[in-house]
Residue, then its C-alpha position, 0 to 999 in steps of 0.5 A: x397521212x399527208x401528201x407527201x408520205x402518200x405520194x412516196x407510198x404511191x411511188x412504191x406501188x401502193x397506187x391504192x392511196x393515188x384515189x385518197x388524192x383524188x378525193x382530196x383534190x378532185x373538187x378543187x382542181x374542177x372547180x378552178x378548171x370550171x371557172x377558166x372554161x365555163x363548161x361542165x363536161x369540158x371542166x370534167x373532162x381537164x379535170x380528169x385530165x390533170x389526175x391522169x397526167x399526174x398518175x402517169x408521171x408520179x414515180x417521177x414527181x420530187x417534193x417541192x412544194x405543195x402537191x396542191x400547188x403542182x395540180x394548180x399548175x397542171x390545171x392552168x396549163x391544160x386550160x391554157x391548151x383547151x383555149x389555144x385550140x378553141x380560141x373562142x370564149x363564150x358564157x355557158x348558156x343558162x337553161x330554163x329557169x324556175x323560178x324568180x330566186x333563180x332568175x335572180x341568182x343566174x342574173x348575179x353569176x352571169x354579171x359576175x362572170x362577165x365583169x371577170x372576164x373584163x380582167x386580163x389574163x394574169x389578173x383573172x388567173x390570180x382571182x380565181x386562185x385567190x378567191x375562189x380556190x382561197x390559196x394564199x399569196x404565197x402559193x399563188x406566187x408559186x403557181x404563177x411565177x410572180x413575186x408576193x408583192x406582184x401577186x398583191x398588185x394584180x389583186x388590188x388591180x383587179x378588184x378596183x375594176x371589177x368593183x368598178x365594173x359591178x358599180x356599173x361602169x362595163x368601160x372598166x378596164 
């Protein structure tokens, strides 16, 4: 069934099929709550959050789009909110390391998270939603506000400075 017949069923009283979009989405949208806050219990926490949020106002929710693109937006904003209250950002510390493929790996994604935070704020935003939750430039555009060629602007953008930065110039910016 797709979203949008599952999501009228919901608004009239079938909430069982609300945990079918659970299911369908959950992994996504904690994933990309994952790579804004660098925190497992705290991207637990949001993600949980969004299903909340969306379950308390879906008798009110119009079709416009993607489902998938509303959660991404639900998302971003709770992130947004996790760090005006926080307003420190720091790399989640690594626990013991067995062994040198490990090293090697956790090596790898520390470098990699710190040549994205090298990104301004809309350039990592569009990254993440790119290539980590492989949206389209056009749903990207949705989520963000931007226009297609803008989004294909901040890409190229940020993929020069984190190319540029994993070549070992950390002055990239």
């Amino acid at each position: 069934m797709k979203d949008e017949a599952m999501i009228r069923q919901i608004q009239k009283g079938n909430t069982f099929l609300f945990d079918e979009l659970v299911k369908k989405y959950y992994k996504k949208i904690y994933q990309y709550c994952y790579y804004h806050v660098h925190h497992k219990e705290t991207a637990l926490d949001i993600t949980q959050e969004v299903f909340i949020k969306v379950y308390e106002n879906i008798s009110r929710y119009t079709d416009r789009g993607k489902f998938k693109n509303y959660l991404y937006v639900i998302a971003c904003n709770l992130c947004k909110n996790h760090y005006q209250k926080k307003k420190t950002c720091s790399l989640e510390e690594v626990s013991e390391i067995g062994t040198c493929e490990d090293i090697y790996q956790t090596e790898n994604k520390i470098m990699v998270k710190q040549a994205l935070l090298t990104l301004s704020k809309q350039e990592y935003e569009i990254v993440i939603l790119r290539f980590y939750q492989d949206l389209r430039y056009r749903d990207i555009a949705k989520i963000t506000g931007l226009s297609i060629p803008n989004v294909e602007y901040y890409i190229r953008i940020a993929i020069k400075k984190l190319k540029k930065y994993m070549e070992g110039d950390s002055n990239a910016k």
